[in-house]
Every structure is written in C-alpha cells, then in structure tokens.
C-alpha positions in Angstrom: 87.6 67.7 83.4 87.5 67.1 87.1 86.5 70.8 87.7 83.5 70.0 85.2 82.2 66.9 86.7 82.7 68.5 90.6 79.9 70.7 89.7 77.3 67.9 89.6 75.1 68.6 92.8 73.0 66.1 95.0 69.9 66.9 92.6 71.0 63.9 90.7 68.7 60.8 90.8 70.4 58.7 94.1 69.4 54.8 94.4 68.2 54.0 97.6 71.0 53.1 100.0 73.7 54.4 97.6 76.3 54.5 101.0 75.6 50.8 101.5 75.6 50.1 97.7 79.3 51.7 97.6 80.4 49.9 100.8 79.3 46.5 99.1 80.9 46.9 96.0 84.2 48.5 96.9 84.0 45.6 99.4 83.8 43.2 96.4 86.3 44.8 94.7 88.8 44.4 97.1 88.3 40.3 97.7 88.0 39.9 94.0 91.3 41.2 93.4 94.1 39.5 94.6 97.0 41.7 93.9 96.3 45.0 96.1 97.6 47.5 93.8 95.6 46.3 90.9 92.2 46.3 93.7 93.5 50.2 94.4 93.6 51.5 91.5 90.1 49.6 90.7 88.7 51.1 93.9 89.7 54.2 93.2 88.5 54.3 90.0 84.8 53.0 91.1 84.9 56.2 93.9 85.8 58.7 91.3 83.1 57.4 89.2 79.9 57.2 91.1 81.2 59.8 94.2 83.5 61.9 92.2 81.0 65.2 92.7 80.3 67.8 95.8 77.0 66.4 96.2 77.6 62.4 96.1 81.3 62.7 98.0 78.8 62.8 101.3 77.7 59.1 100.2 81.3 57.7 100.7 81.6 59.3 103.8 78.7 57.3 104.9 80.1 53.9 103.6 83.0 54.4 105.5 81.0 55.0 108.5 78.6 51.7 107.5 82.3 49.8 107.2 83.8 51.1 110.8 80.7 50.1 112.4 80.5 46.4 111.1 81.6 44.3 113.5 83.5 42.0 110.8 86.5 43.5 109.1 85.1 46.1 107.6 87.1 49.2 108.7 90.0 47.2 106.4 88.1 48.0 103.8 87.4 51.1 104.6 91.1 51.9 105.0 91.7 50.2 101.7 89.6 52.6 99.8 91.0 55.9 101.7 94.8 54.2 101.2 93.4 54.0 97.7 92.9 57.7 96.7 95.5 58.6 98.6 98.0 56.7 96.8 96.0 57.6 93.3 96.2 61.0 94.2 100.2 61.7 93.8 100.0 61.1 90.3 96.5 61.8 89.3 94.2 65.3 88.9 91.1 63.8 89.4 91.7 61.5 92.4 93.7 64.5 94.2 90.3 66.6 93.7 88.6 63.8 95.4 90.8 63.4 98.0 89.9 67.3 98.9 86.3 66.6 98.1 86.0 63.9 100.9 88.0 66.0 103.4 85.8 69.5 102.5 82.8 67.3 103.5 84.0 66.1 106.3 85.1 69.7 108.1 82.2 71.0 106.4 79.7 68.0 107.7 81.8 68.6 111.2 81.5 72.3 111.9 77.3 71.9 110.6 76.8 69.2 113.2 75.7 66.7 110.6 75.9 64.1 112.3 75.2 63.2 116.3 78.2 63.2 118.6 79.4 60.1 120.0 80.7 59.4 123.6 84.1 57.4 123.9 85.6 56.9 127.7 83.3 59.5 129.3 83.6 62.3 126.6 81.4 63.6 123.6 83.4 63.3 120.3 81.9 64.3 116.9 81.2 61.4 114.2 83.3 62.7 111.9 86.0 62.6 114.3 85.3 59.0 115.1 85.8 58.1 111.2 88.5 60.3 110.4 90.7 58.5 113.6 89.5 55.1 113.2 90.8 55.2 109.2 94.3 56.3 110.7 94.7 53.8 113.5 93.4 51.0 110.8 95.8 52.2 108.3 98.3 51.9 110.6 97.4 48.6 111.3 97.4 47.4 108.0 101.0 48.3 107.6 103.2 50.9 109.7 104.8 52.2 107.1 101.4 53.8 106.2 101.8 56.3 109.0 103.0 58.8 106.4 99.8 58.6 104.2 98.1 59.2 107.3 100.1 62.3 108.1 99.2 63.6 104.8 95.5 63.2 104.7 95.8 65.0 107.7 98.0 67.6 107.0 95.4 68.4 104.1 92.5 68.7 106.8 94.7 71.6 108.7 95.4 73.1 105.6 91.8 72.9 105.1 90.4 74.4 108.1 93.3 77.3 108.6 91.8 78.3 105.4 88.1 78.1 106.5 89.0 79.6 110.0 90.8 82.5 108.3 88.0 83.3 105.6 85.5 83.2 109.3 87.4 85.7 110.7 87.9 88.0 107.9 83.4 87.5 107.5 83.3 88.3 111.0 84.8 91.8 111.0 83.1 92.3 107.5 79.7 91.6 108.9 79.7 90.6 112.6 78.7 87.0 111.9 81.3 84.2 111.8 80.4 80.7 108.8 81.9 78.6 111.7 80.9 78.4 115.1 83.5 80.0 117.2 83.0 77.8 120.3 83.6 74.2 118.7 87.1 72.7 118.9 89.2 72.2 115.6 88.6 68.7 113.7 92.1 68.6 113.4 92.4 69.2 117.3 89.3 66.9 118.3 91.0 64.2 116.4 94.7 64.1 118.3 92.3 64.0 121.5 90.6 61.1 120.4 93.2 58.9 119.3 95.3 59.9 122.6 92.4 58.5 124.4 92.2 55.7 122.0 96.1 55.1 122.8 95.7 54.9 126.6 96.7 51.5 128.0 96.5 51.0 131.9 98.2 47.6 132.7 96.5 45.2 135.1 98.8 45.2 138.5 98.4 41.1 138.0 99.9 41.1 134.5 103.7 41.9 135.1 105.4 43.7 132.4 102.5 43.4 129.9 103.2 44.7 126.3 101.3 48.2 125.3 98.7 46.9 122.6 98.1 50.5 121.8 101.7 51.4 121.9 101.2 52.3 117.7 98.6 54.2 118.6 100.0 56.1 120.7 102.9 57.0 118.2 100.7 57.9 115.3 98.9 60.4 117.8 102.9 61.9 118.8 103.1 61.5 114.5 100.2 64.2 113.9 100.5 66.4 116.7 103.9 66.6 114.9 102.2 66.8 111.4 100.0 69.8 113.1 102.9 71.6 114.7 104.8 71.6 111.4 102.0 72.4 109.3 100.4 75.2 111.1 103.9 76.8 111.3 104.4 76.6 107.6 101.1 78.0 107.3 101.3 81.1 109.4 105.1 81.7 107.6 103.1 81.4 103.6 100.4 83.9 105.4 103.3 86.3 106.5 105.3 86.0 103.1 102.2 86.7 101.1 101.3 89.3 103.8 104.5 90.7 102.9 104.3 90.5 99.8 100.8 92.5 99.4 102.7 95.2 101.9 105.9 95.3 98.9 103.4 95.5 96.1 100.8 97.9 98.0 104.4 100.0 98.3 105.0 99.9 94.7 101.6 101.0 93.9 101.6 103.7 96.2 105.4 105.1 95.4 105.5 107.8 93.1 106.2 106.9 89.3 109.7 108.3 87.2 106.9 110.3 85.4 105.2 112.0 88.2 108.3 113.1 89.7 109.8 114.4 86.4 106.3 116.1 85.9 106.3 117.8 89.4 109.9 118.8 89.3 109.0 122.9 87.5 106.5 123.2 90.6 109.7 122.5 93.3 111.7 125.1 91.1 108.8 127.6 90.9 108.1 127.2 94.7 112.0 127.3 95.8 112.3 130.7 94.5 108.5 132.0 95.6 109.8 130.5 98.5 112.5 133.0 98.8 110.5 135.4 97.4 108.2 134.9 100.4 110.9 135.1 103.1 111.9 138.7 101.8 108.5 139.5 101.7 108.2 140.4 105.6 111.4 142.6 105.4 110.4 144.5 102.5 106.8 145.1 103.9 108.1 145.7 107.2 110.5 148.8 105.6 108.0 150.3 103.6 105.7 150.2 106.3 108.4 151.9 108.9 109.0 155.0 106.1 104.5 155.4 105.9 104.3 155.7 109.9 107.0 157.9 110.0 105.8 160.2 107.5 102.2 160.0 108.8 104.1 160.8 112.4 105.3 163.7 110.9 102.2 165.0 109.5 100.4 164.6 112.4 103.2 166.1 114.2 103.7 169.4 111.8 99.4 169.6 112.1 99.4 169.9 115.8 102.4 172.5 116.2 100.5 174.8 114.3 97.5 174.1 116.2 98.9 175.0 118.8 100.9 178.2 117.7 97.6 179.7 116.8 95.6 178.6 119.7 98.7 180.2 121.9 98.7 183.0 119.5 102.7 182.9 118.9 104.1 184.0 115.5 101.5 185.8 114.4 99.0 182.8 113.7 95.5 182.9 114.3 94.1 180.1 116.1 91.3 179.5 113.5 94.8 179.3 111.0 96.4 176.8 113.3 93.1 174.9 113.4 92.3 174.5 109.7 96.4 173.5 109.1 95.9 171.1 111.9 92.7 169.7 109.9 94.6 169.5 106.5 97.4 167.8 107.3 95.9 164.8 109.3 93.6 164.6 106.6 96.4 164.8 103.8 98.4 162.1 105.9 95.7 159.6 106.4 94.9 159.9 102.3 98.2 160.4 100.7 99.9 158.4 103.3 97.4 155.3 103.2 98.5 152.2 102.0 96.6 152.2 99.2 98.3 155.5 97.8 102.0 153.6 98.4 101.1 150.1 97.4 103.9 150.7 94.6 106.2 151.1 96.9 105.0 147.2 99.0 106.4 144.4 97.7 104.0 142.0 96.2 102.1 139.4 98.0 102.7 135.5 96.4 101.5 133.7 99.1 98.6 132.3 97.0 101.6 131.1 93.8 103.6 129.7 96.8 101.2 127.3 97.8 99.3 126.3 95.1 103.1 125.6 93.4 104.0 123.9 97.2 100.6 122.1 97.1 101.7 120.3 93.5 105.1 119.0 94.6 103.3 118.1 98.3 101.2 115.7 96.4 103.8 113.4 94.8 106.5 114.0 97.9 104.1 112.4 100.0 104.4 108.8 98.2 108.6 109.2 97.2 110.8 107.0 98.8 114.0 108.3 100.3 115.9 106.8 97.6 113.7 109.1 95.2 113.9 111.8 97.3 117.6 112.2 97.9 117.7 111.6 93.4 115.8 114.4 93.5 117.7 116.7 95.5 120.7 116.0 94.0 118.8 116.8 90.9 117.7 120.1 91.7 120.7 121.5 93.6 122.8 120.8 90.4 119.9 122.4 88.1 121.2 125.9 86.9 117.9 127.5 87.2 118.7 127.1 91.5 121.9 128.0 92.1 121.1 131.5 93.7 118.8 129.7 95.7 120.9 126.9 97.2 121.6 127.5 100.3 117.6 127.7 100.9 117.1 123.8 99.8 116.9 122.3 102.8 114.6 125.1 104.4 112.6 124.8 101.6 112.2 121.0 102.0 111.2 121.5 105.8 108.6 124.3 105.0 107.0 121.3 102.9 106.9 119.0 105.4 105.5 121.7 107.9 102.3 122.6 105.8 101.7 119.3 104.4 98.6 118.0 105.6 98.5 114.2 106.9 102.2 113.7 107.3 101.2 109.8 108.6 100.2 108.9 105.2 104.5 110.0 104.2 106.0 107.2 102.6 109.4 108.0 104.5 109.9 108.9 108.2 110.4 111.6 109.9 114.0 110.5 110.8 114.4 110.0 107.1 113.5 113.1 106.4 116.1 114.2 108.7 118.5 112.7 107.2 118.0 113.7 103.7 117.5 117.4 104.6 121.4 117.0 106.1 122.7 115.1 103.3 121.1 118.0 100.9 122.6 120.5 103.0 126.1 118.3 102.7 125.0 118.2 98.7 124.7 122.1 98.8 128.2 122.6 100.0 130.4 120.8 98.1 127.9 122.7 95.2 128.9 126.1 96.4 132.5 124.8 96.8 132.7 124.1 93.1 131.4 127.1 92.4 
C-alpha cells in the first residue's frame, strides 16, 4: 500500500506554492482542533495524503522551512506536524514510511547542497541543519518530555546516513568515485554543532546569578550526542554480527559436504598404499640397479684382461684375440646389461596413480574442518583394507600437505594440522595395540 503509493515521482501535476499551501492548511488544522491529539492524527493524515510520495516529501520540507522562518509562531506548528508523524508512526506502516521519507530527503537534499548554507554566530551551517535543530529545540519547548521523540527522529537520521556512508565507501573501491562527497561533515554531526552553539549563554557581568535561558538546550544537545554515541555503537556491533555471520555461513559453504568426504575416502585408501608403494620404490630401484653396474663392471673388467693378455702375449693369446674379446664383451654388457633388457627385474614406477589418487583427496582436504578431519582419520585407521599400512598414516597425511598447492586457502591451520597428525599417530597405537 504505502510501498505502492511511494513510487509516485515529482512528475505529478504540483499547484503553485504547494509548500505554502501545506504550511497554511496544516496550520489551520491545528487552531481548528482544540484537542491536540485529535489535530495529530488529522495532521498527520493530511501529510500522508498530499506529501506521502518520494517526489512531494521535498514540499513539506519546504513548509517547515516557510513555518521556522515566520516570525509569528510558526515553528509551533512546524513542531506539531513533525511531533505528529512521529507519534503516528509507532503504530502505523504508512506514517513510519513517511517519517523515513522526510528524513531520506533531508540527508539526501543535505549531501546535494540543495539548498544555500546559512551563517549562525560566525559559522556556515547547511539549511537542512537549520530545520532539522530548530524542530528539536521547539519540540522541546513545547513539552520536555518530548526530548525522547527528538532522540528518535534523530537516531533514524544516523541510522540513515551509516547506511549511505557505508554503501559510498563500498562504490568507492568498486569504482573509484564516492555518491557522497567525502569532505562535508555528517548531518547528524553538523546538527550537535549547531544546537551547542544555539545553547551557549554568556551572562552579562551586571546581571548576578542570571538563570541560563538555553539551559534546555543545552541538555537536548548532551541528549543526542548521547543518542549518537549509543547508536553508532549499536550500529558498528549489527555490522560485525552480520559480518560474522557472512564469515560462519561463507564457512559452511566452503566446508566439505558428508558426501564429498564419503566419495573421496577410496582415493585416501588407494593413495596410502601407492604411497607405500612409492617409498619402496627407491630401495628396490636402487638394488636392481647396484646388481646391473656390477655386472656391467665385470664385463668390462673380464674384456679388458683379455685385452691385455693378448696385447702382452701371455697364455698363448693373440693380441688380435684379446682385442675382439675385449670388443664383445663391452658390447654384450652395454646391450644385455642395459636397463631396458632388465626392466623386469625394476620395480614399477606409480608415481603418476600416486598423484592423481593424492590430487583427488587434496581437493576435498583442503575445505575439511579439523573436526572432519580427525572423523576421518579415525575412520580410515580402523578400515581393514589399512591395517598393514598404519603406521604410515600420519606420513601419509604430511606428504599431502607438502605437495598441495595453495596451502593459505586450508580451512585448518598448520598447528591444527599438527595436532591431528599426533592424535592419528596416538589413534594408530592403541590400533596396533589391539591388534
């Protein structure tokens, strides 16, 4: 209803001096009536009506202006018609949405330099900042106990420019341009400044002990600067509780699922024992390869005795003899003896299974918790298909985390890390003691 009607822009036909128009009858309204809640709730009523839209709201800013410039009692009225919504607004929708409406044109009207500034004891004050202190100090003035209304309104501008400021900032690192400027003061801000001037009393030397006439000034201005402190602190703690919250849901997200992890857990089987596989792998090479070298040695050895029994002429060979054995057996050594002749005899090479198997599990370990992790061990030391391989868990766990790439991006620490690879070496014990 009110969302509908909000959506009306300034296109629509105006009549000419529609601020002064509204200022007139509202003022009517109010000396008509002689019960003031029946006249605020008949006020109200005649602002949601003919302002009640983003593109009129402007217009009762400007009556109120019209009103705190008369010299008669017309910021009363004014006052009236802002104590109006305000009160209308607790129990009402539509006259809450106007109360936001009025205040969104204000800051907006403020920070767009709508209107010319103003100069009150020797400094420049925006209009807007004029209205929006001169409504406080007259509600006050009406009745004390109105204070709170006042501290309401304005904690709704604070709320109300926090939010603008934020979304400024965050268009500013987006695209290097802020929709504020950067260098103008706060409304909320400009407006404790004002009415603190406004509250200054210096008392004639003549006069005695004259009473403060600004003395409730002065004590709505210590009333919002308390209305901002606690505001703004509220503010910042909802903007770090939904911070955190984003950070505890962009968690969630990025933990692995009960699926994934049950999916993955064949690959950290297949890879424990290609793992173990791999670490024999150098010894086995390593003994094949010491038998070839020797026999080559040998060979070569056996080939250049003979060369040199026939090129000394001992035992009866001829050095063309000793020559030709010499010939034959390097060659038979570097062909029969090559690793290609013995590759039966090497163990075989599973580097590749090893890490495309490691490279599976690596995907999903990378976004497990420690609590999933240490599940998971537990999990795979007690798996049949791994007890020959349990004592090579945790090594198996650290060769991971030593060939993953991007370690940052781990969900857990490295000191968590640490501590789960000792708890599954803890886990592997009292599994090889019940065994």
């Amino acid at each position: 209803m009110a969302e509908e009607e909000t959506e009306v822009t300034v296109d629509e036909d105006v009549p000419e001096n529609f601020a002064a128009q509204i200022a007139r009858d509202l003022t009517v309204i109010f000396q008509k009536q002689m019960d003031l809640d029946t006249a605020s709730a008949e006020a109200a009523a005649y602002i949601w009506k003919n302002t009640g839209t983003t593109g009129k709201v402007g217009y009762f800013i400007d009556a109120t202006e019209m009103w705190l410039e008369t010299q008669s009692a017309g910021d009363k009225y004014a006052a009236l018609s802002w104590l109006a919504i305000a009160n209308q607004s607790a129990n009402n929708e539509d006259y809450d949405t106007l109360l936001h409406m009025m205040i969104n044109s204000i800051v907006k009207g403020y920070y767009n330099l709508e209107k010319p500034d103003i100069e009150y004891k020797g400094k420049k004050y925006s209009t807007y900042t004029s209205i929006i202190s001169n409504i406080f100090i007259r509600m006050l003035e009406l009745n004390p106990t109105n204070g709170e209304i006042a501290s309401n309104i304005f904690s709704i501008f604070i709320r109300n420019e926090m939010e603008l400021s934020a979304k400024s900032t965050a268009e500013e690192k987006e695209t290097g341009s802020s929709i504020i400027p950067t260098d103008m003061q706060d409304l909320y801000d400009d407006v404790i400044s004002y009415i603190s001037d406004r509250g200054i009393f210096k008392p004639s030397p003549m006069s005695g002990t004259e009473e403060n006439p600004n003395e409730h000034i002065q004590n709505l201005c210590e009333r919002l600067r308390s209305t901002r402190r606690y505001v703004m602190q509220e503010v910042i703690n909802e903007r770090a509780l939904e911070k955190r919250k984003q950070l505890e849901l962009d968690l969630k997200n990025q933990l692995a699922s009960a699926e994934e992890i049950v999916l993955v857990a064949p690959q950290f089987t297949d890879g424990l024992s290609l793992f173990v596989q791999e670490k024999r792998y150098n010894f086995k090479y390593l003994s094949v390869e010491k038998v070839r070298m020797t026999l080559q040695l040998l060979g070569s050895i056996t080939g250049a005795v003979y060369f040199l029994l026939g090129f000394m002429g001992y035992l009866g060979v001829h050095w063309v003899d000793g020559f030709v054995v010499c010939l034959v057996m390097l060659a038979l050594v570097r062909i029969l003896l090559s690793r290609k002749q013995l590759k039966l005899f090497y163990p075989t090479d599973i580097s590749k299974e090893l890490e495309e198997s490691s490279t599976a599990f690596i995907n999903v370990m990378r976004n497990m918790s420690q609590e999933q992790m240490e599940h998971f061990m537990v999990r795979q030391i007690k798996l049949e298909h791994n007890q020959k391989y349990l004592t090579m868990v945790p090594e198996y766990v650290k060769y991971l985390y030593a060939i993953m790439p991007d370690r940052k991006n781990m969900m857990i620490s490295v000191d968590e890390l640490s501590e789960l690879v000792e708890n599954s070496e803890i886990e592997v014990a009292k599994q090889l003691r019940g065994q």
